[in-house]
Structures are given as C-alpha cells and as structure tokens.
Residue, then its C-alpha position, 0 to 999 in steps of 0.5 A: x541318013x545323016x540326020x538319023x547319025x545326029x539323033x544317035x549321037x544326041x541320044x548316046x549323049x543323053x544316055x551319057x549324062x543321064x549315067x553321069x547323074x545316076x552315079x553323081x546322085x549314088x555318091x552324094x547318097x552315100x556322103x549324106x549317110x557317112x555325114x548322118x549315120x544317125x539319120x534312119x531309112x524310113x522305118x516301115x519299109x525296114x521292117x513292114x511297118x504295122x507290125x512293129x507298132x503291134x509289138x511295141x504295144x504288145x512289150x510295153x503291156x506285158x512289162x507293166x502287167x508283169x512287174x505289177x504281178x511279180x509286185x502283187x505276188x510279192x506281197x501276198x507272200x509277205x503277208x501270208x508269212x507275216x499275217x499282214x493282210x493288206x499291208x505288203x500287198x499295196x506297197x509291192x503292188x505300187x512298187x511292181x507297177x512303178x517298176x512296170x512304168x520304169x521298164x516302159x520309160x527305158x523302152x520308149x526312151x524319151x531322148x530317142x522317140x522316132x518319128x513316122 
C-alpha cells in the first residue's frame, strides 16, 4: 500500500508540470502573436484551402476580361460615332486590357504575396 501512495503522489506531480507547461506554452503563444500580428495562421486551415486558389483564379480572369470588354465596347462606340473603324477599337482594346493587367497587379500586390 505504501508504494502505491509514492506512485499517486509521482503521477499528481507529473500531471502538475504537465499543466504548468500547457499554460507556459498557451502564454509564449499569445506573446509570439502580440510580438508578430503580421505572422498569419496557416491560410488552408482558415479558410479550406483550394477554394480560395478557385476564387483568386476565377477574380483575376473576370477583371482582365471585363476591363478588356469595357475597352472593346468603348471602342466600337467611338468608331461607330466617328465612322473610324479600327482605330478606337485597338487603342481602347489595349487601354481595357492594361487596365485588366493593373486590377490584377492591385490584387495580388507583389509586396504582399502569401506564401503556402
């Protein structure tokens, strides 16, 4: 019987430390994230992963394509009015597609790109 009061005594001592460590480690966790509130939580157990890579894909095509419409339609427009036919259609075309180009850059923002 006296060896099995040793053995409780170890195993609260044990289950002691092993507390003492748990909240050690849960405060050194929430001084590494007050120290770096820049430093992100892994992004695919935020939010799923793949999907957000779908919609990324999926935002950047619809602005390119949009601003390269808009551009387009601008310049049939023009030239329609002014009886121009190629003209206004190139120069909008390439100013709608820059634009496309300039939405995405704004996007993505190269300073900011998140590594996986």
């Amino acid at each position: 019987m006296y060896g099995s009061d040793e053995e409780e005594g170890v195993s609260l001592e044990k289950d002691a430390k092993k507390k003492q460590l748990d909240s050690f480690d849960k405060k050194l966790q929430d001084f590494e994230s007050r120290l770096n509130p820049s430093k992100k939580q892994d992004h695919s157990q935020l939010t799923g992963g793949d999907n957000d890579l779908w919609k990324f894909v999926l935002r950047s095509g619809v602005e390119l394509f949009s601003a390269f419409l808009v551009g387009v339609m601008v310049g049939y427009g023009l030239d329609y009015w002014l009886l121009t036919r190629p003209l206004f259609i190139i120069i909008f075309s390439a100013l709608g597609m820059g634009a496309g180009v300039l939405n995405v850059w704004r996007i993505v923002k190269p300073g900011d790109i998140r590594s996986e």
